[in-house]
N, C-alpha and C positions, 0 to 999 in steps of 0.2 A: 596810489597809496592804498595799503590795505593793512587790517588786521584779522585776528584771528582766534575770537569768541567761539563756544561751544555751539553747536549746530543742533535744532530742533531737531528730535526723531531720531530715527538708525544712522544715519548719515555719521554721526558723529559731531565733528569740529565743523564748522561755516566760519569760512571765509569771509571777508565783507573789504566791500571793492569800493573808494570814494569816484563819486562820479557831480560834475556841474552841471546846472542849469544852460542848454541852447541857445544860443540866440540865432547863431548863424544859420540860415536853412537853405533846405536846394541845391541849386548847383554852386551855391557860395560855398559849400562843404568843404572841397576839393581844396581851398586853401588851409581848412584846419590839420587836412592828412598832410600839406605839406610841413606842418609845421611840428608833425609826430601825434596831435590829435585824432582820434577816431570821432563819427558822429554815432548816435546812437537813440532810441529811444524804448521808452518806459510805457507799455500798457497793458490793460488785464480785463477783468469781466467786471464792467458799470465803470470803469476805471475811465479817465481822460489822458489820453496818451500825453505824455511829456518830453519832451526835445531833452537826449544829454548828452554830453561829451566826455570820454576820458583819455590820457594819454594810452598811447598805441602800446608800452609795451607793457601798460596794467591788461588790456585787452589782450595780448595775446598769451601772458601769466594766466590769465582766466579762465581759455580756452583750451590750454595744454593742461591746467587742472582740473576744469569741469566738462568741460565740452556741452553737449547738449542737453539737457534734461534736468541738471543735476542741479539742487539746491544750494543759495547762497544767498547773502544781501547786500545791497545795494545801499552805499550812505548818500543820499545825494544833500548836496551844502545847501542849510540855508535849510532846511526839513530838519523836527526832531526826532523822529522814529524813519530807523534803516526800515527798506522795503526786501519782503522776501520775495525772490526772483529766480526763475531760470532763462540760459537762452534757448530764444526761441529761434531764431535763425539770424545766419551771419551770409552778408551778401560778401562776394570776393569778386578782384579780378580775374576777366576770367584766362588769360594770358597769365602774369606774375603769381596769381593765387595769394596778393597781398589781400588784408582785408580791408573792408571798406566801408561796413556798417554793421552795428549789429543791434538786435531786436531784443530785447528783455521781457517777459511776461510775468507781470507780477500775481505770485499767488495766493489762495486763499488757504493757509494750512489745513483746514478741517474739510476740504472740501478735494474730493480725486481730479486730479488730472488723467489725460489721456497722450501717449507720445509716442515714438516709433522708437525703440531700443535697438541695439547691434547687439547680434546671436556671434557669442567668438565660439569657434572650433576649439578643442583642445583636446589630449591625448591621441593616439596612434591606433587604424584603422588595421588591423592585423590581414584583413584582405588584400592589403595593397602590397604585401609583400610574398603571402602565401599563394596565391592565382595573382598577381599582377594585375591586382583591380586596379580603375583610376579611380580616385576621390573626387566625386562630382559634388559643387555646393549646389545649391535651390537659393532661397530667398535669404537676403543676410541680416534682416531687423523685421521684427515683430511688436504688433501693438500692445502695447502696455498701461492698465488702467491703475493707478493709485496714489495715494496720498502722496506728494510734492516732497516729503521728508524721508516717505517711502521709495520712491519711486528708483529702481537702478539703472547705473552709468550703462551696464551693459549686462549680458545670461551668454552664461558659456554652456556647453555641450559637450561631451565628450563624445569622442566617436570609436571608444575602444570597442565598443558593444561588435563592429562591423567586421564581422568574421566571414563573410560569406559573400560570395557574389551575386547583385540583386538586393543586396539587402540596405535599408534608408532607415534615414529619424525622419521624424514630422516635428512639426509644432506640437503636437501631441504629447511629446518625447522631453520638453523642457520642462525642468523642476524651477518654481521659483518659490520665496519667502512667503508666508503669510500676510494675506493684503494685497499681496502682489496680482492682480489677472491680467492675463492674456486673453486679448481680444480678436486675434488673427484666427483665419480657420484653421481649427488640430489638423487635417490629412495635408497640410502646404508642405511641402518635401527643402527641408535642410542641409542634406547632406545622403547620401547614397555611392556605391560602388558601382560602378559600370563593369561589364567586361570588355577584358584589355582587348584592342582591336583587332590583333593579328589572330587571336583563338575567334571572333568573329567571323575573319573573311574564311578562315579554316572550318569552320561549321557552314558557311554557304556554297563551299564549296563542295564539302562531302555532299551535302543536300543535292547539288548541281548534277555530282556523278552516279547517286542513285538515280535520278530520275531518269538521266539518259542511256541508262541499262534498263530500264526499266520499258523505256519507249523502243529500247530495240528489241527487246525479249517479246514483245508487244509485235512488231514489225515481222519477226523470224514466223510468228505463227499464222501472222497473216498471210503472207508468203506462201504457205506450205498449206493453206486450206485450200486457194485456188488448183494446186496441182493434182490432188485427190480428187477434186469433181471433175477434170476432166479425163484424168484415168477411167473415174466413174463413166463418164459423158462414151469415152470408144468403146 
């Protein structure tokens, strides 16, 4: 069960998700997922972690809205002030890719977080059609330092910039919001055009048949020195 009060900060609206109090722990678990239950638990910094449970298809509403990082709260029954929360990780199987547990970290608004964000590509690399570059990604999420209400789902990049072959973004290269920092090294390579392969093996191979003119042209003179000294020699 959830509703849907105004959200501290940029974010806007927050969600708030009802979640109970544990009891079941361990490998007892396994019968709350059969029963559409998830397990889950609650903790933070000085915080005592707390066992909770919510119906499985509140958890995966949760996930296809916030996913990682992103602010919300948490009602849990029986507590009178909702906790602010993000997830922190969700174990799955690793076969069906159902989930199986997930992690909440409750936070301290006035105080930064640190987290791995996903870098989305966006817009059209104009190399990839003028020389038939390929679009090579690098690394796809980068660390991001800041307020919990601050902090974004995701940094997109455009890669119109890529007109040329050779040419990359860095982390360098990402704009974000005010508050927002990036903790990753600037020179980590995001995205870059390769040259396409067959103008490749076409430039190693011109390279191949200079050089083997080059060793015969080398070979013809060597040749033709011996026979002068011995003209010289009679």
């Amino acid at each position: 069960m959830r509703s849907n009060p105004e959200k501290p900060g940029s974010q806007g609206m927050s969600e708030r998700y009802a979640v109970t109090p544990r009891t079941v722990l361990g490998k007892r678990a396994k019968r709350l997922r059969r029963e559409g239950v998830l397990p889950g638990n609650i903790y933070g910094r000085g915080l005592d972690s707390v066992a909770v449970q919510l119906p499985r298809r509140d958890a995966e509403s949760l996930l296809s809205t916030h996913g990682l990082n992103s602010l919300f709260e948490l009602a849990v029954d029986g507590e009178k002030d909702q906790r602010p929360v993000i997830v922190r990780q969700v174990q799955r199987h690793p076969l069906s890719r159902e989930i199986l547990h997930l992690d909440f970290y409750q936070v301290d608004l006035a105080r930064p977080i640190q987290a791995n964000v996903p870098v989305t590509l966006i817009g059209e690399a104009s190399a990839v059609h003028t020389y038939q570059g390929i679009l090579i990604t690098g690394l796809d999420h980068v660390l991001v330092e800041a307020l919990p209400a601050e902090m974004p789902s995701h940094i997109e990049l455009s890669v119109d910039s890529l007109e040329e072959l050779d040419s990359q973004l860095t982390v360098a290269d990402l704009a974000v919001e005010d508050g927002v920092r990036i903790m990753s090294e600037p020179e980590i390579m995001l995205a870059r055009i390769a040259r396409p392969r067959i103008v490749a093996e076409d430039e190693g191979e011109d390279e191949l048949l200079e050089g083997e003119e080059g060793a015969l042209e080398e070979g013809e003179e060597g040749e033709g020195a011996p026979a002068a000294e011995d003209e010289a020699g009679d």
